[in-house]
N, C-alpha and C positions, 0 to 999 in steps of 0.2 A: 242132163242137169235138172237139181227138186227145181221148182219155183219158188221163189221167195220173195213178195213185193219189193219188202220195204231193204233187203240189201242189193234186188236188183236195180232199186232204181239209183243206191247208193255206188253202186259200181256204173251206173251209165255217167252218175255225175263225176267220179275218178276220173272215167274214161274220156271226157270232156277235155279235161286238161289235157291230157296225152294228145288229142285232135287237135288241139289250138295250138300246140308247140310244135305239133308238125307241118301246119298252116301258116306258122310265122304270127300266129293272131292273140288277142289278149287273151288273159284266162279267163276263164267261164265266170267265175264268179272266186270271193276273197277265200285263200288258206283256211283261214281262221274257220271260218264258216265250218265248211267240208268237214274240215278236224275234229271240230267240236258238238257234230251230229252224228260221225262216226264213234266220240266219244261216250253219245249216250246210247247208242246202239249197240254197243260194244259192252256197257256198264248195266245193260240191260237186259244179253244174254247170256253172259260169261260171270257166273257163279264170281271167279276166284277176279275176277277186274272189280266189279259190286264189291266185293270184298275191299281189295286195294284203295279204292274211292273213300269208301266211309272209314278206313284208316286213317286215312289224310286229309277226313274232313271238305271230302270236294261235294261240291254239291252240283253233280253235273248237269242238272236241270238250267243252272244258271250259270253257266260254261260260257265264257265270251273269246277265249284266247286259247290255242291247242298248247301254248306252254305249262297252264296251268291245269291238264289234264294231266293225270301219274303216267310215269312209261312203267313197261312190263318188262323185268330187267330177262335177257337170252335165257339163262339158267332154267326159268321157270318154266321155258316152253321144253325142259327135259322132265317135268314133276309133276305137271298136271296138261290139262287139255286147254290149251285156248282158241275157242271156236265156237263162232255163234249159231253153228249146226247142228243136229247129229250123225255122229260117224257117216251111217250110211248114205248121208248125202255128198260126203267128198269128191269132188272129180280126178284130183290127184295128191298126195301126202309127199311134200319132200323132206326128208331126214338130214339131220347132218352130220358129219363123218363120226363113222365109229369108232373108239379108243378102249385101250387096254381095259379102262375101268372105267364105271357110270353109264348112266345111260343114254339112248340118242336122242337128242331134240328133236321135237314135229312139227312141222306148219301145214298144215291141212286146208286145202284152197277147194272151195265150190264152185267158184268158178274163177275158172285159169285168164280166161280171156283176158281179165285185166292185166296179168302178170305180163302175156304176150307181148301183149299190144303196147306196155311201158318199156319192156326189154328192146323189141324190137324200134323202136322210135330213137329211146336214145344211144343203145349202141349205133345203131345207123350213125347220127349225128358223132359219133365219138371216133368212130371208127373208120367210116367210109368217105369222106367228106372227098369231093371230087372225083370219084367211082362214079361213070353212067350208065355201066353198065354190069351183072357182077359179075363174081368172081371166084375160083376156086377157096374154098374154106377147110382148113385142114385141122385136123384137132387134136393134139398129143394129151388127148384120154380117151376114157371109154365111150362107148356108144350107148345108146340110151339102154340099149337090149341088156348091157352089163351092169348097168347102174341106175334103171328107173328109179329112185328113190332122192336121186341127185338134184339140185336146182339147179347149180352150175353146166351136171348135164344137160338138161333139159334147155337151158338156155341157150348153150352152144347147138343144141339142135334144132333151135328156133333160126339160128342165123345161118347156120346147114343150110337148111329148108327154105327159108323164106328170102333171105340176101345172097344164098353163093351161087353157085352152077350147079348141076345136076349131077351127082357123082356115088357110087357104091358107098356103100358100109365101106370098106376096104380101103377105097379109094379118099377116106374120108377121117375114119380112126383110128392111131396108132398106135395106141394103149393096146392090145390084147389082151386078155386075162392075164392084166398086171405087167404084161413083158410090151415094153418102147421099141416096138417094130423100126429101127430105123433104115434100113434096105426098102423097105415097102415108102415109106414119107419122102426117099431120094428117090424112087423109082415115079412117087407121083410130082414130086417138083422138076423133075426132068422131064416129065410129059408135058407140063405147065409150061416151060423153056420153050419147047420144042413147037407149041402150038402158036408160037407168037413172041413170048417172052411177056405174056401180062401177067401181072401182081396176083400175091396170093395175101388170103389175110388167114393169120399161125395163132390158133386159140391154146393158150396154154398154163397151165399153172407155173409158177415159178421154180419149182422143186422138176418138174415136168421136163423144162430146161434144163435144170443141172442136168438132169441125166443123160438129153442130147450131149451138153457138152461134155459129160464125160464119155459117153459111148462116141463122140467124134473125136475125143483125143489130141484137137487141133489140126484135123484134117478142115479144108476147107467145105463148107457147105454152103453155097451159092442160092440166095433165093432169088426169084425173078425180079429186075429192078422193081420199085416202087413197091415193094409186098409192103405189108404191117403185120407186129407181132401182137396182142392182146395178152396181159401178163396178169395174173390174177393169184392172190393167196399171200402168205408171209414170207418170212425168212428162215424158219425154224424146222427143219426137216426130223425125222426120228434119228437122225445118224448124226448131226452138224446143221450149224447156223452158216450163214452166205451175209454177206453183207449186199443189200442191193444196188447202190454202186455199182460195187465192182460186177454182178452178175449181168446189169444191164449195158456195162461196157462189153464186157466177154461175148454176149449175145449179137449185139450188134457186130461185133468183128467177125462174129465165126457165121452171122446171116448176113452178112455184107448188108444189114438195115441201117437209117438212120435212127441213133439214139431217139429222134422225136418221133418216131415210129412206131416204136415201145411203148404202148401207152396202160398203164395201170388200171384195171377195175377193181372195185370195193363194193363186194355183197357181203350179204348172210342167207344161211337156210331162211332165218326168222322174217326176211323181208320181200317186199314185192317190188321193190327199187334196187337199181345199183346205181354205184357211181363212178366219175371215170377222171383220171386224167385230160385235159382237152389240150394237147401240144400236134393232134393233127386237126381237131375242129378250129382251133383259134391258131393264129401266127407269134400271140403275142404273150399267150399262157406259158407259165412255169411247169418244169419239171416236178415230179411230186405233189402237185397240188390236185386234190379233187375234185371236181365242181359237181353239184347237184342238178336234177332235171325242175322242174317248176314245183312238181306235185311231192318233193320230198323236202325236207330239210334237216342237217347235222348241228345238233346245238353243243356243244361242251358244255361239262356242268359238274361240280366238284364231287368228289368220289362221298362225301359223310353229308353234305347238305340237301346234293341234286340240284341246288341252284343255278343258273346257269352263270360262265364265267367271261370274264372282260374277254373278247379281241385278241390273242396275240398269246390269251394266258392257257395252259394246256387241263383239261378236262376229260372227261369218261365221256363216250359218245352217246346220245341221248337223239336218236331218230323219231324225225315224224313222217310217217309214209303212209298219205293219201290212198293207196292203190293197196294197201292191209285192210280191206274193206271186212272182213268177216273174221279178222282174231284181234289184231292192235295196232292199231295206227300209231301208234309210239312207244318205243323198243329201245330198252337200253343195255348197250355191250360194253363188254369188259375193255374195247379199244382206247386209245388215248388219242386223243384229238385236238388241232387248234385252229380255228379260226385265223385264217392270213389273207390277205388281198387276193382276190378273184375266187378262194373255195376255204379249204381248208387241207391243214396235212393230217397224216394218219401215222401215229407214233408208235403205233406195235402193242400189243397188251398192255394189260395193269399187269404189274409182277404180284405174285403170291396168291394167298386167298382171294375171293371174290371182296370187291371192295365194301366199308361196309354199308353204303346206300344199297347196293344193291343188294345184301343180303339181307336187308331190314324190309324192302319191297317184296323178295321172296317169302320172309315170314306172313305178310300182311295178307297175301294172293294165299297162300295156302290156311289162312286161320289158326294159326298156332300160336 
């Protein structure tokens, strides 16, 4: 990795937070803070953010609130470059999924360590709660050798690696170039059985799913009591939409899991946070509901003002994520979102065009 003072020391201060939540201890120091020297940092490498700023009249020098810093709406990271490096200092580029037409988004990290060290902290927390010891981690996609360019992968093989048991490529992936090995994934939950009967935790996209359940047909597929499934992605596949309900009851019947076992994550390429369902970290937590780690936060905020919207009332998702130390601490996606007691829900895209705040922040960042 180059050296770079002033965002290394901007990532030790990220990475602070991530320590004190895994200590149980207060944060390092206030949100605001962090946000708003990432935001002159940020406004001070990145051409097309400078740009955004003096669009909107921000005068970052005098930045008290990370609200009142512009997000960089997802789009723009397929149109231009945001990063306060040059290329060649990248340690890894994750893209996001490639489609028929347009091109792929990039987030370009100089240093990973932080992404790590936040993934791993709060999926822990999200995931394993009462685990002492771990645990086979199975993953219905590819392995990183097939998809380095992946976050998602990359992250499932953070929890591979760092939270499961020791186990093969094989033993471990069941995507193969593109084909859902499912003889190989019953061949290693049977060994999983046979060693004890302890839990496995099932990383998988929701689409991932379907296709176990349709390649099991309603055959039964037993996972070892106590497993967890980690369910991550939409509803909308290229073939048919799934209602999540019903997928997440289907799920649980044909993994003999319980429904609160299922637990939802919500990333992006463009971020260095995820977020999770917490129905196995808390007792008391809803279904559907998100909740954030300390160093992130989801604000709603109306698709033509960007202002942020009342509690309860549903918005375009407007991210500030502390641990984006070297492209944007605040990112806004096409998702819909609302604020509800304990997180917020996640309501599935804006329909149609890009909405139009966020095609007006695109003009701004490109100068046109």
């Amino acid at each position: 990795m180059v050296p770079d003072p002033e965002s290394d020391a901007l990532h030790l201060r990220a990475r602070a937070f991530v320590r004190a939540f895994e200590a149980g201890a207060t944060m390092p120091e206030a949100f605001d803070r962090l946000a708003c020297d990432l935001a002159r940092f940020q406004a001070a490498r990145v051409p097309g953010y400078a740009k955004l700023c003096r669009a909107r009249s921000v005068d970052v020098g005098a930045l008290a609130r990370a609200g009142d810093a512009p997000a960089v709406p997802t789009e723009a990271f397929k149109m231009t470059r945001i990063a306060t490096f040059p290329e060649d200092a990248a340690h890894v580029v994750f893209r996001t999924s490639g489609t028929t037409v347009g091109a792929r988004g990039l987030h370009a990290l100089r240093d990973a360590g932080t992404y790590d060290a936040a993934a791993l902290a709060f999926g822990r927390w999200a995931l394993m709660k009462g685990w002492k010891r771990p645990v086979p981690v199975l993953v219905l996609g590819p392995s990183p050798r097939e998809a380095p360019d992946s976050s998602l992968t990359h992250m499932n093989a953070l929890f591979v690696n760092e939270l499961g048991e020791p186990a093969g490529e094989r033993e471990t992936y069941f995507l193969q170039e593109e084909i859902l090995d499912v003889v190989a994934l019953d061949e290693r939950v049977v060994r999983a059985m046979t060693a004890g009967d302890a839990p496995v935790l099932l990383l998988a996209t929701s689409f991932a799913l379907v296709h176990l359940l349709d390649a099991l047909d309603g055959a039964p597929f037993r996972l070892p009591t106590g497993s967890r499934v980690m369910q991550t992605g939409g509803f909308k596949g290229r073939s048919r939409e799934i209602d999540g309900e019903t997928l997440r009851r289907d799920v649980a019947t044909a993994l003999q899991v319980e429904t609160r076992e299922i637990v939802g994550e919500y990333g992006m390429t463009e971020l260095g946070s995820q977020f999770y369902e917490a129905t196995i970290a808390s007792d008391d937590a809803a279904p559907w509901v998100y909740v954030e780690p300390p160093w992130a936060r989801v604000v709603p905020v109306d698709p033509v003002t960007l202002a942020p919207v009342a509690d309860g009332k549903i918005g375009l998702a407007r991210i500030e994520d502390l641990t984006n130390v070297d492209s944007a601490f605040a990112v806004l996606a096409a998702d819909r979102v609302r604020r509800v007691p304990g997180g917020f829900e996640l309501l599935g895209r804006a329909p149609g065009a890009p909405p139009r705040g966020c095609s007006i922040a695109i003009d701004e960042i490109l100068g046109r």
